[in-house]
C-alpha positions as a Markdown table, in Angstrom:
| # | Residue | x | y | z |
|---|---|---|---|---|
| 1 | Unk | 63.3 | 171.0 | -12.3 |
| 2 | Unk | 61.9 | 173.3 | -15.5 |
| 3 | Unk | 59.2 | 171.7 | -17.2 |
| 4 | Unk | 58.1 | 173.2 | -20.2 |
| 5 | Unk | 54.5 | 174.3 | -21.3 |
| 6 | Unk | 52.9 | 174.1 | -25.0 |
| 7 | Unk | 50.4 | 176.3 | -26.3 |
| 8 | Unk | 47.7 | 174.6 | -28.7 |
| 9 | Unk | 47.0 | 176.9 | -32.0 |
| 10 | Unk | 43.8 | 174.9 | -32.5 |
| 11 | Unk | 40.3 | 177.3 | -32.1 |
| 12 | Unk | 38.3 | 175.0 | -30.9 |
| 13 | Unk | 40.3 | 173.1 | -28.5 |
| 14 | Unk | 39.2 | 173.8 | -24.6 |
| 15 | Unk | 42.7 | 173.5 | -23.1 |
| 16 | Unk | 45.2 | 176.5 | -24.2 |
| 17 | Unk | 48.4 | 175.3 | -22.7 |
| 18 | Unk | 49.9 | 171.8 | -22.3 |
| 19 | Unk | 52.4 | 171.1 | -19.7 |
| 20 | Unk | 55.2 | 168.5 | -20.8 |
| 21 | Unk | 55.2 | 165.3 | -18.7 |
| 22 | Unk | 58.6 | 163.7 | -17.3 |
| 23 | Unk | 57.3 | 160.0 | -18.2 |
| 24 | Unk | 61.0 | 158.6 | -17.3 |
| 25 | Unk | 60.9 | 160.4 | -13.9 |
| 26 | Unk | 57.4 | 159.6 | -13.1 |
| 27 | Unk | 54.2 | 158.3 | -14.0 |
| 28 | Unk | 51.3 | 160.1 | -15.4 |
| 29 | Unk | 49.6 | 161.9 | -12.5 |
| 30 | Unk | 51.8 | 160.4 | -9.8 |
| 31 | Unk | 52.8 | 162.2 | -6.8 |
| 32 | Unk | 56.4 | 160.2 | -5.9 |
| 33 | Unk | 58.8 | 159.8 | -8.4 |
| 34 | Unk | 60.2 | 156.2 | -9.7 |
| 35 | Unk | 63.2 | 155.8 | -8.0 |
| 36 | Unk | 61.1 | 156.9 | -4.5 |
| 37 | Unk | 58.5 | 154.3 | -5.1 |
| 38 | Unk | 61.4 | 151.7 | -6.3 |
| 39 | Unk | 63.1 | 152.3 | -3.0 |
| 40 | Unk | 60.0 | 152.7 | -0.5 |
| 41 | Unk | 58.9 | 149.5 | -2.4 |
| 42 | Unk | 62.3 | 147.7 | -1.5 |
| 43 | Unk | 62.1 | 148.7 | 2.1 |
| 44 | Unk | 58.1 | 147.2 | 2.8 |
| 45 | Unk | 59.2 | 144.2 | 0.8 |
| 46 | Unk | 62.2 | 143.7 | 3.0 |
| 47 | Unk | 60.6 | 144.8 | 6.6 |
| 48 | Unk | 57.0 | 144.3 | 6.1 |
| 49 | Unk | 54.2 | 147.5 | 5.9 |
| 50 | Unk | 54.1 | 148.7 | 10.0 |
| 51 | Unk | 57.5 | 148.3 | 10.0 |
| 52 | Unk | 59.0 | 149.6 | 7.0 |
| 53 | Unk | 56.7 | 153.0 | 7.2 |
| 54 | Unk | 58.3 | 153.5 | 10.9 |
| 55 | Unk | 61.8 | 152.6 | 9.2 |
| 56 | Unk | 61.2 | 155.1 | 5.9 |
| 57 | Unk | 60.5 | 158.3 | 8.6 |
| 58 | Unk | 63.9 | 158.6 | 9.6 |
| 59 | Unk | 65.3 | 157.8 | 6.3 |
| 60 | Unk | 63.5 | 161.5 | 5.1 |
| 61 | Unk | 60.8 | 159.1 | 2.7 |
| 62 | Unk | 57.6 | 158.8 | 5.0 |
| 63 | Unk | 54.7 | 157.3 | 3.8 |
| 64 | Unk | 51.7 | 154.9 | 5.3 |
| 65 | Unk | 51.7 | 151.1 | 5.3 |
| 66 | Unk | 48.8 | 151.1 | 3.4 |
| 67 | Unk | 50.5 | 153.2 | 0.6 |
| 68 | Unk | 53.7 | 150.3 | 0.9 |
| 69 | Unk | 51.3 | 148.1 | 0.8 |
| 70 | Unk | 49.6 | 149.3 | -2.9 |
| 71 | Unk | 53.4 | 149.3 | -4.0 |
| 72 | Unk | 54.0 | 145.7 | -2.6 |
| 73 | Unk | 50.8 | 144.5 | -4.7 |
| 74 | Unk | 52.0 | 146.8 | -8.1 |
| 75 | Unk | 55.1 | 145.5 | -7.9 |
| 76 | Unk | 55.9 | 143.1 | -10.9 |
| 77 | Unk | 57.1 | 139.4 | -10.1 |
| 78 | Unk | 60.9 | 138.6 | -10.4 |
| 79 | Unk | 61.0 | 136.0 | -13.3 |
| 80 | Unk | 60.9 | 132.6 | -11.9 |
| 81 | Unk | 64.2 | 130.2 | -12.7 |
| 82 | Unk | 63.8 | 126.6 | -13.7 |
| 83 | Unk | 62.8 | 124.1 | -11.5 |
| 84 | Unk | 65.3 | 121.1 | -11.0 |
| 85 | Unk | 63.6 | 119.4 | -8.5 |
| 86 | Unk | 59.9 | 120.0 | -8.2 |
| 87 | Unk | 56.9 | 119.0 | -6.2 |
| 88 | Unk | 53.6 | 117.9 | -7.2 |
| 89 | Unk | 50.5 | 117.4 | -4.8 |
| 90 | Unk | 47.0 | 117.9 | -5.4 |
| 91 | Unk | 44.8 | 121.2 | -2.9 |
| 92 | Unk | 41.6 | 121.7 | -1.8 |
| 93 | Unk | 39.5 | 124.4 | -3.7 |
| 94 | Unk | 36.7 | 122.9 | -1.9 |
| 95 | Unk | 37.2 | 120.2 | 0.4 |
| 96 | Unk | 35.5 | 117.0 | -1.1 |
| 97 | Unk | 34.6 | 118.5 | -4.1 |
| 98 | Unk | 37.2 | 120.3 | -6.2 |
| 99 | Unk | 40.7 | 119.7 | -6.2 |
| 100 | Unk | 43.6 | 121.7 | -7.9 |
| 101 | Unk | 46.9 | 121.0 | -8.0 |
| 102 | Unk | 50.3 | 123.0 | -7.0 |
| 103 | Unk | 53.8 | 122.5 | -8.3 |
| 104 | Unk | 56.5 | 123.6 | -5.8 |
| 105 | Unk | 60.5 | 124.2 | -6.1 |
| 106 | Unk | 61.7 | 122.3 | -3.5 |
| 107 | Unk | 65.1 | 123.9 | -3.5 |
| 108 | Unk | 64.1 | 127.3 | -3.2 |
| 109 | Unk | 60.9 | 126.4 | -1.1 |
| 110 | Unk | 58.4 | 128.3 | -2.7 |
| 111 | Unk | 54.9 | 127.4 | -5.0 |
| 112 | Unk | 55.3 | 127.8 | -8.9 |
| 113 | Unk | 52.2 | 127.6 | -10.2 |
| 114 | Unk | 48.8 | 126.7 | -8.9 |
| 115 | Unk | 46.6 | 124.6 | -11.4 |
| 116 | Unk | 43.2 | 124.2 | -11.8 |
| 117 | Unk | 42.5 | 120.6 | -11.4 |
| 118 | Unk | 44.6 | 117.9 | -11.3 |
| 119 | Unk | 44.1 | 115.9 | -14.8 |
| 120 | Unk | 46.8 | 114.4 | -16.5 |
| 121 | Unk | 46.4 | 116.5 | -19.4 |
| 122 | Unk | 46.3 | 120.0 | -17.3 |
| 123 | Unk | 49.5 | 118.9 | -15.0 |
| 124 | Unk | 51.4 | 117.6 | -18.3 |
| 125 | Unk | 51.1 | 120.3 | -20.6 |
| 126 | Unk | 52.2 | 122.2 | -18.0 |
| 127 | Unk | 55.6 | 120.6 | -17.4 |
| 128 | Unk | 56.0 | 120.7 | -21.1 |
| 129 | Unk | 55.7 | 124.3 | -21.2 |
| 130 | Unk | 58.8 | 124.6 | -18.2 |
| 131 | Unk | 61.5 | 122.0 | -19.3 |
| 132 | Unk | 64.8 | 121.5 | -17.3 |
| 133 | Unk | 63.0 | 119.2 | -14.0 |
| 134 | Unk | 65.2 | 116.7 | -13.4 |
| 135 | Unk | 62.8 | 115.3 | -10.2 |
| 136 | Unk | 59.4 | 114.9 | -9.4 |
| 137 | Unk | 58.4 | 114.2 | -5.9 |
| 138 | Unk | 54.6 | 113.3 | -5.8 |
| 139 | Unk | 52.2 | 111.3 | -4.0 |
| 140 | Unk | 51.2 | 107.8 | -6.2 |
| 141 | Unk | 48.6 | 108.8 | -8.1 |
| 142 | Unk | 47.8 | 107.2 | -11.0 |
| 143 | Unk | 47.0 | 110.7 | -12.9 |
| 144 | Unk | 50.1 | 112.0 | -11.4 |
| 145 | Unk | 52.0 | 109.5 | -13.0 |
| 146 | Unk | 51.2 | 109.5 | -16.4 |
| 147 | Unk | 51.3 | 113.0 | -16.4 |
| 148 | Unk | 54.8 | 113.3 | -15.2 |
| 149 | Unk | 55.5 | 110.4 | -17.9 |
| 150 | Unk | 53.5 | 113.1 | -20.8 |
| 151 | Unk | 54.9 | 116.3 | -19.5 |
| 152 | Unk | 58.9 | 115.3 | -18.4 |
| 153 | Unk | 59.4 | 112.1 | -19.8 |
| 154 | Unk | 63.0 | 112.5 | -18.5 |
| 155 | Unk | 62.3 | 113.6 | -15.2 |
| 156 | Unk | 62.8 | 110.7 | -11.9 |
| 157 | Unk | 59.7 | 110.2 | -10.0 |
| 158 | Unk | 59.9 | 110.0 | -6.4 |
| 159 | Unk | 57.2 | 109.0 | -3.8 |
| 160 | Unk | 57.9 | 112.0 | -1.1 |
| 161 | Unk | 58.4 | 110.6 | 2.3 |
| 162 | Unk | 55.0 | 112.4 | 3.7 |
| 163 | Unk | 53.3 | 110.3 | 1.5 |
| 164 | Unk | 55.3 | 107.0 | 2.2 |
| 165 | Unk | 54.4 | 107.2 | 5.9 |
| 166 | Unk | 50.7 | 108.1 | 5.2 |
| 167 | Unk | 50.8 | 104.9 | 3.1 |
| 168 | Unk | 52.2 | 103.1 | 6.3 |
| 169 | Unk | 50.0 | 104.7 | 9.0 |
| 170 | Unk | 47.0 | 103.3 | 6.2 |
| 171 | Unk | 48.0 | 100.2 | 5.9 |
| 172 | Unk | 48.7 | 100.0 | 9.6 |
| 173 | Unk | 44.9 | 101.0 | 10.2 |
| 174 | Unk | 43.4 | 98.5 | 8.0 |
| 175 | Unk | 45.4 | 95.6 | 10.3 |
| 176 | Unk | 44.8 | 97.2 | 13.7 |
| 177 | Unk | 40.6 | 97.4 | 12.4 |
| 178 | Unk | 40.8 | 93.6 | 11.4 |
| 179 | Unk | 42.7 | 92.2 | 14.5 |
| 180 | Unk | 41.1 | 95.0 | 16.9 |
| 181 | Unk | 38.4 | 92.3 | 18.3 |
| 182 | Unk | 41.8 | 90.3 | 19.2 |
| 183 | Unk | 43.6 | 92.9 | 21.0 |
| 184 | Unk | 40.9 | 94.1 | 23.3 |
| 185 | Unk | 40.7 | 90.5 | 24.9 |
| 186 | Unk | 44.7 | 91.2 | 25.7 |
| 187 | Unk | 45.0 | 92.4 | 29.8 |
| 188 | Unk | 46.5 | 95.7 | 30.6 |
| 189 | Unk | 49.6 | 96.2 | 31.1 |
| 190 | Unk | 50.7 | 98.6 | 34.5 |
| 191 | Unk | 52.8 | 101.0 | 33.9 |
| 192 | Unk | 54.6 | 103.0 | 37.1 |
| 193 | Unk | 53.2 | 106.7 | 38.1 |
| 194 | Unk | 49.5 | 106.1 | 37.2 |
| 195 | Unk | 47.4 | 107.4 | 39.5 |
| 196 | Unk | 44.8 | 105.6 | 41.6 |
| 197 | Unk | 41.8 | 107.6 | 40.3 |
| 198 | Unk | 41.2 | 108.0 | 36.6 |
| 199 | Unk | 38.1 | 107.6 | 34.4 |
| 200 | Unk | 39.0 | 105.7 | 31.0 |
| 201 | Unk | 35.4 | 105.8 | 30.1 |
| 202 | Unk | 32.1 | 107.9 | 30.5 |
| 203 | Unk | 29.6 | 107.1 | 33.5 |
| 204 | Unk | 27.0 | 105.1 | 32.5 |
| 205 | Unk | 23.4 | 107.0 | 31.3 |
| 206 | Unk | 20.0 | 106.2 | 31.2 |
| 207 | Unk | 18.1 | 103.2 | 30.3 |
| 208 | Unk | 16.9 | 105.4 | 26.8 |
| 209 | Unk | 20.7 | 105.6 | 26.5 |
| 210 | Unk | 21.5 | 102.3 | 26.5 |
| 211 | Unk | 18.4 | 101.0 | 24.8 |
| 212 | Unk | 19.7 | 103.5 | 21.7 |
| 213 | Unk | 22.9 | 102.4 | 22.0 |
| 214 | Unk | 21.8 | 98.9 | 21.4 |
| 215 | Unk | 20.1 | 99.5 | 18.2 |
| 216 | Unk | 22.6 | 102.1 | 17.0 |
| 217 | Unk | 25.0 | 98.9 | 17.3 |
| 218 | Unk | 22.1 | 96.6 | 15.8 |
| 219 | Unk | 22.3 | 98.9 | 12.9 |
| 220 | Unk | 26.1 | 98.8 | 12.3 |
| 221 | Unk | 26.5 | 95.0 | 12.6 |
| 222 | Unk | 23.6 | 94.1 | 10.2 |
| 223 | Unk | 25.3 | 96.8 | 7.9 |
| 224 | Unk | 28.7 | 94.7 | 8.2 |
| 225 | Unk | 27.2 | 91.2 | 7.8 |
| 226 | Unk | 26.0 | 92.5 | 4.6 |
| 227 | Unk | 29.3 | 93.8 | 3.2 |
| 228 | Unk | 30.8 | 90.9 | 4.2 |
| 229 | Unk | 28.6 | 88.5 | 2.7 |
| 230 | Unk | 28.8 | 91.0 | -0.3 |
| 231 | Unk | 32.8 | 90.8 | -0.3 |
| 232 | Unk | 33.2 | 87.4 | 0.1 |
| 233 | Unk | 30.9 | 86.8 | -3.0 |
| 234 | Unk | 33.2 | 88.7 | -4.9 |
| 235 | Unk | 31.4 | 92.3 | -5.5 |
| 236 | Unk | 33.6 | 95.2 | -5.8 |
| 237 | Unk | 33.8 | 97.6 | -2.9 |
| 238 | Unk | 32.6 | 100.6 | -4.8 |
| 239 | Unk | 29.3 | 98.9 | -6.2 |
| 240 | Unk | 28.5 | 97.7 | -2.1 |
| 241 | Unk | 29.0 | 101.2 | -1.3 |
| 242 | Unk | 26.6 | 102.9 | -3.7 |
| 243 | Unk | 24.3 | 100.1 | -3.2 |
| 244 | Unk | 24.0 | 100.0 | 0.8 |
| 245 | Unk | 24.6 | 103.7 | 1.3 |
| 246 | Unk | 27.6 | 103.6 | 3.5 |
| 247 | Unk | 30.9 | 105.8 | 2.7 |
| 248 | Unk | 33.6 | 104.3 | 1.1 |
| 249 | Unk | 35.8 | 103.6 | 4.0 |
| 250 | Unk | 33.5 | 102.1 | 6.1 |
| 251 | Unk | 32.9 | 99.5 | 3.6 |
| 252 | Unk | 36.4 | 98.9 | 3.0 |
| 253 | Unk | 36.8 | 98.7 | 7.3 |
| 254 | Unk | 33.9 | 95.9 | 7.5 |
| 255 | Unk | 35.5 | 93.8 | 4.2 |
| 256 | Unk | 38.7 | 94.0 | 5.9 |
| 257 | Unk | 37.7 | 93.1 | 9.6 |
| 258 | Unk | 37.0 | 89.4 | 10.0 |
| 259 | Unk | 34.7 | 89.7 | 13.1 |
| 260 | Unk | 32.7 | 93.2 | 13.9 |
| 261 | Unk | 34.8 | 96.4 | 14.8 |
| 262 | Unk | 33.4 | 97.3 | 18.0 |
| 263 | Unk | 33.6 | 101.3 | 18.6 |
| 264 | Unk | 36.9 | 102.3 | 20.8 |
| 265 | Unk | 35.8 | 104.0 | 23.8 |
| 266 | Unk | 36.0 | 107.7 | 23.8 |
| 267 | Unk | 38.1 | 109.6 | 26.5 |
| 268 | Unk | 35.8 | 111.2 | 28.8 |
| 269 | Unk | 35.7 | 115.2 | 29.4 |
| 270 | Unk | 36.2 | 116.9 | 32.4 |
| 271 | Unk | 33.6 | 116.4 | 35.2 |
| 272 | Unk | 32.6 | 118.2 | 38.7 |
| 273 | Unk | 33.4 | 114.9 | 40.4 |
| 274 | Unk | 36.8 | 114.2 | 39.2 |
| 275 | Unk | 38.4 | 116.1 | 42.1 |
| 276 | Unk | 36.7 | 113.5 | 44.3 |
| 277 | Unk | 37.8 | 110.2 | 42.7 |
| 278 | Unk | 40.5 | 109.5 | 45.0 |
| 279 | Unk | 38.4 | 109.4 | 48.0 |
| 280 | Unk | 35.2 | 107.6 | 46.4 |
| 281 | Unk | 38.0 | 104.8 | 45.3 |
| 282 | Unk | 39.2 | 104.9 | 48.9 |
| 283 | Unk | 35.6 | 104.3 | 50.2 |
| 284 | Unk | 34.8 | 102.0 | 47.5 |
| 285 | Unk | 37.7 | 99.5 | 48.7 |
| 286 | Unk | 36.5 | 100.0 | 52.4 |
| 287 | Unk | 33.0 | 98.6 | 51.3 |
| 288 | Unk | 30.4 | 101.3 | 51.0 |
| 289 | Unk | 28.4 | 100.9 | 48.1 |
| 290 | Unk | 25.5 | 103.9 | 48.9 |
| 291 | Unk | 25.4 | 105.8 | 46.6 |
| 292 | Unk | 23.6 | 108.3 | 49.1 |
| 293 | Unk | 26.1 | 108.3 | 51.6 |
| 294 | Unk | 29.0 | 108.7 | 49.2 |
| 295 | Unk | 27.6 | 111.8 | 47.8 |
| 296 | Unk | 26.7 | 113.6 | 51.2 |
| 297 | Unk | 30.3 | 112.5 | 52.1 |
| 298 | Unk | 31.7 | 114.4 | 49.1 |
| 299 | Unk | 29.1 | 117.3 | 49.3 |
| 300 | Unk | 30.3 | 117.9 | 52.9 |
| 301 | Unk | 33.9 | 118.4 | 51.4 |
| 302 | Unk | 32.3 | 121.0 | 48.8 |
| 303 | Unk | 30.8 | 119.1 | 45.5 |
| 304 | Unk | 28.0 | 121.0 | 44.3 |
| 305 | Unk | 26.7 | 118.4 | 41.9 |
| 306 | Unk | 23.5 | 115.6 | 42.3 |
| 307 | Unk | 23.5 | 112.3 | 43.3 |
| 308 | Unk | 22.6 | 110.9 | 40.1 |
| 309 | Unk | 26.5 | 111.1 | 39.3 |
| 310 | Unk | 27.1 | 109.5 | 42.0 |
| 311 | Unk | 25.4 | 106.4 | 41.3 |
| 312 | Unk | 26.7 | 106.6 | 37.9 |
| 313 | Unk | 29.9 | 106.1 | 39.1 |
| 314 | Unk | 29.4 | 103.3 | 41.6 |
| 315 | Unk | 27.4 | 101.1 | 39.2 |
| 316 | Unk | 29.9 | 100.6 | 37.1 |
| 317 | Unk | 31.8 | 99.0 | 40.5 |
| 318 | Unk | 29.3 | 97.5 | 42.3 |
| 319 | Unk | 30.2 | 94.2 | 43.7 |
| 320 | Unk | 26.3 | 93.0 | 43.9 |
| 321 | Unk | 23.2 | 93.7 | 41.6 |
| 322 | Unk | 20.6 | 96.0 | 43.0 |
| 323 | Unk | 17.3 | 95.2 | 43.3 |
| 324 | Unk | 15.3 | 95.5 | 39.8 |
| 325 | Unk | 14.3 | 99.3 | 39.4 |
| 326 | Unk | 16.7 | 100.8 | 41.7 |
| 327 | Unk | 18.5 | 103.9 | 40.4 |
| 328 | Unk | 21.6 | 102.0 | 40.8 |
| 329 | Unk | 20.5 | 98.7 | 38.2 |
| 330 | Unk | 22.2 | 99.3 | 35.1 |
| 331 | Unk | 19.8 | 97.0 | 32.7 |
| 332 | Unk | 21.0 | 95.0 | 30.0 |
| 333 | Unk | 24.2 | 97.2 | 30.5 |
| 334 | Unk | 27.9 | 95.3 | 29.6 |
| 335 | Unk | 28.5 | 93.8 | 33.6 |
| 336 | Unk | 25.5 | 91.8 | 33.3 |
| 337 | Unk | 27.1 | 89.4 | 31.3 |
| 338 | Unk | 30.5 | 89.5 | 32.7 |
| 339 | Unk | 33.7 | 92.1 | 33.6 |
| 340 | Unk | 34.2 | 94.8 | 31.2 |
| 341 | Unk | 37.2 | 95.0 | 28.8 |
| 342 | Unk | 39.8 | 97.7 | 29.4 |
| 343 | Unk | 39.2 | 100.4 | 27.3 |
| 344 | Unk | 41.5 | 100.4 | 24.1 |
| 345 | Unk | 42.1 | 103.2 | 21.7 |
| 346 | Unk | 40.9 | 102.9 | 18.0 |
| 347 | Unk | 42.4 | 101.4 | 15.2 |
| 348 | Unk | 43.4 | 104.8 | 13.9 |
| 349 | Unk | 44.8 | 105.4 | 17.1 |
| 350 | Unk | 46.9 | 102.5 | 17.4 |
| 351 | Unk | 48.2 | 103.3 | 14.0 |
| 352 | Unk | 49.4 | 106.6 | 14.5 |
| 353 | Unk | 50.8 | 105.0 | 17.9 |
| 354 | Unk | 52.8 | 102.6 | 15.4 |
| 355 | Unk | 54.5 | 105.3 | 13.3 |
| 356 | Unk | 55.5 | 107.5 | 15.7 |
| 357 | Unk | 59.2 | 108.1 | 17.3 |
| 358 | Unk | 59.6 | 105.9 | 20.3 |
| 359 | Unk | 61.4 | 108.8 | 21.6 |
| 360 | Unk | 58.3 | 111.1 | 21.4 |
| 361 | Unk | 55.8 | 108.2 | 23.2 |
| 362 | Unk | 54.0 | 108.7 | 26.5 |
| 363 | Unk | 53.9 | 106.4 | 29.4 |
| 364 | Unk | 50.2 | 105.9 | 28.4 |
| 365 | Unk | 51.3 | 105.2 | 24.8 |
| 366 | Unk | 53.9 | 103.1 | 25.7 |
| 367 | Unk | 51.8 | 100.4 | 28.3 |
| 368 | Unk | 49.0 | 100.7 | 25.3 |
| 369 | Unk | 51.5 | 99.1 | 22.9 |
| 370 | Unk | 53.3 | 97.1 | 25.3 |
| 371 | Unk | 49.4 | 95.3 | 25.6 |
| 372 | Unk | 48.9 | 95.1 | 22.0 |
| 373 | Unk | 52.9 | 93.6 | 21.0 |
| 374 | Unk | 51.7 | 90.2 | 23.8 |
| 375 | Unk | 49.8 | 89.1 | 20.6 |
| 376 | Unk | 53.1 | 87.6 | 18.3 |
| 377 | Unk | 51.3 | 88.7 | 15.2 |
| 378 | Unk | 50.5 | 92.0 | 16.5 |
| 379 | Unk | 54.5 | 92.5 | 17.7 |
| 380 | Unk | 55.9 | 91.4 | 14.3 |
| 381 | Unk | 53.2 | 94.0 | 12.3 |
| 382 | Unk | 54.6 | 96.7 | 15.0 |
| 383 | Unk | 58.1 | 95.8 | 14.4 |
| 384 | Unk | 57.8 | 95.9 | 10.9 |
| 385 | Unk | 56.3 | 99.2 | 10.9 |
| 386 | Unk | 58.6 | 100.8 | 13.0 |
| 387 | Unk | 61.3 | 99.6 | 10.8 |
| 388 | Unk | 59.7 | 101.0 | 8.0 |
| 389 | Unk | 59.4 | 104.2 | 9.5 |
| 390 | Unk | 62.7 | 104.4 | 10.6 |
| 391 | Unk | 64.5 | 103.5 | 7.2 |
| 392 | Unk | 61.7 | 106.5 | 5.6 |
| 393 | Unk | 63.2 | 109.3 | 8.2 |
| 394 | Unk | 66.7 | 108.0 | 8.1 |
| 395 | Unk | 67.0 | 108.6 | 3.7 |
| 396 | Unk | 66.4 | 112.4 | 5.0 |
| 397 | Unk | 68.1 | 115.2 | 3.5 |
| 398 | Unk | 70.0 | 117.9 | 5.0 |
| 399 | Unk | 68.7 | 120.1 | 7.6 |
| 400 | Unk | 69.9 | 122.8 | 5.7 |
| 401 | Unk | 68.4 | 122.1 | 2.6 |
| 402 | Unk | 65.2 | 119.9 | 3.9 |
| 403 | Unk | 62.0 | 121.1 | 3.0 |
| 404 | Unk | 59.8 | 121.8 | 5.1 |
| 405 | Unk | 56.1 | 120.4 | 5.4 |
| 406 | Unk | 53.8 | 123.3 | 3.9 |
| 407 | Unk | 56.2 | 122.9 | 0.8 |
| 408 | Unk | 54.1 | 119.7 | -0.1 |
| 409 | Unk | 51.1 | 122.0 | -0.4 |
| 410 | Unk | 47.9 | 120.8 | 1.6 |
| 411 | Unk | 47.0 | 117.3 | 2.4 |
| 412 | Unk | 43.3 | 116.1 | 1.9 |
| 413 | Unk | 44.0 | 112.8 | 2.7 |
């Protein structure tokens, strides 16, 4: 290649000679030409940075991924086609504090345009500025709504089916937190294959525990005889919740639940003496109750922990009291007033236990709804909302062309 040099007849220039710069062959003070960086470009775009620099070696073009990289990042957009069908959700900038919102083409799976809140005015001129959507799929937002009215006035608005099942699973909650008194009283159901030895709850703590747990619960039912009283008198739920302090969904969980929500007992974590609840059962049923002699039973067999767990254990199964002061006597604890309930999950849980596949149920699952669906309201409300669910998944698209979840853009729900 011959490239040409200029003298300059000025005096009092510095530079003498001028060489003449290819612009159409390459950049100013670039060291590949265009059609090299166009096709290393093409090649990290296709196979990715590591892999296309080992790929360009062989092909005589050898370069770094970090300098694919620089080319992936220079490159210029393609131009985006219309949207037909498009998808409106609101993101997290910062969770619980500033939302955006993002527009995805749901037939070529991939985010439009990211917006900087989600105001009917920001989300409308912005479909006004891209005509041609034909559908909307959003969540039911109120802003949503009249924006897609402004913006595409044209356009069909659909509830997506994500959102139609979060509705569900919702609605479901607030039932299962109102009639969850109701459905702890219902017995267990047995279900085959369980074994003999399994902790549904924690062991039992101290006396500090338990007198803290008692007020903690103090606490939370005088907080829900006040929204209720508050409710029923006809306040809205947002003034109750500025004015006692609580968060917005607890209020609306206390208006809703017609005798107090106890707390669902939490699954236990793994302990040092779970290896050796089979045999303290077995010597439970024979009739010892010492705690002493149970754990030097168990510590000749290799546990390593104290007795103190021990006796946790046995006095949530002791068949007698012991004597006032004894490291066994549980206090004011629940057994002092009668059997305790079996343990049943929360109303969340029972809610997501509602809208899921029967198909994809456990055992465990499957006894825990089997107990709740012996109360005929509670069957008809778990009919229902498997019905629901089922005529949600079965108006699906294509597996070809269905799109999937991250599509929606993130929940914050």
């Amino acid at each position: 290649m011959r490239v040409r040099r200029f003298c300059c007849r000025n005096p009092e220039c510095s530079r003498r000679t001028f060489a003449e710069r290819p612009v159409r062959l390459l950049p100013s003070r670039a060291r590949r030409t265009r059609r090299l960086a166009t096709a290393q470009c093409a090649v990290a775009i296709t196979a990715g940075a590591e892999a296309g620099a080992r790929l360009l070696k062989p092909l005589a073009m050898p370069t770094s991924p970090d300098t694919l990289l620089r080319l992936i990042r220079s490159a210029p957009l393609p131009p985006p086609s219309p949207s037909r069908i498009l998808g409106l959700d609101d993101w997290a900038l910062r969770k619980g504090r500033t939302y955006g919102s993002i527009l995805v083409d749901l037939e070529a799976h991939c985010v439009r345009d990211v917006l900087p809140d989600r105001s009917t005015p920001t989300v409308s001129a912005w479909l006004r500025q891209h005509p041609g959507v034909e559908v909307i799929a959003r969540d039911r937002s109120t802003e949503y709504t009249r924006a897609a009215a402004l913006g595409a006035p044209e356009a069909q608005q659909v509830a997506n089916r994500w959102h139609l099942l979060l509705n569900g699973r919702q609605m479901m909650e607030r039932w299962m937190t109102s009639a969850h008194p109701r459905l702890r009283a219902l017995p267990a159901v047995s279900r085959a294959g369980t074994p003999p030895a399994c902790r549904h709850t924690s062991f039992s703590r101290t006396h500090a525990d338990a007198h803290a747990r008692e007020e903690s619960r103090s606490r939370r039912v005088a907080a829900y005889e006040a929204v209720r009283r508050r409710h029923l008198a006809g306040e809205p739920l947002l003034r109750i919740s500025h004015e006692l302090g609580l968060a917005r969904g607890t209020v609306r969980k206390y208006a809703a639940a017609e005798v107090f929500p106890e707390r669902a007992a939490r699954v236990p974590g793994p302990s040092i003496l779970d290896p050796y609840l089979e045999y303290l059962t077995r010597r439970h049923v024979a009739g010892c109750e010492n705690g002493r002699e149970l754990w030097r039973e168990i510590r000749a067999q290799g546990f390593r922990g104290t007795s103190r767990q021990v006796h946790r254990w046995l006095q949530e199964r002791r068949t007698f009291r012991p004597r006032p002061g004894a490291r066994g006597d549980p206090g004011g604890n629940w057994w002092s007033t009668g059997t305790r309930p079996d343990a049943l999950p929360s109303p969340k849980q029972l809610a997501w236990l509602c809208v899921k596949r029967p198909s994809e149920l456990t055992s465990a699952e499957t006894a825990t709804l089997a107990r709740i669906e012996q109360d005929d309201e509670a069957s008809r409300v778990v009919a229902l909302a498997r019905r629901f669910c089922e005529l949600v998944r079965s108006r699906s698209v294509s597996q070809r062309a269905r799109p999937t979840r991250s599509c929606v853009g993130p929940q914050n729900h």
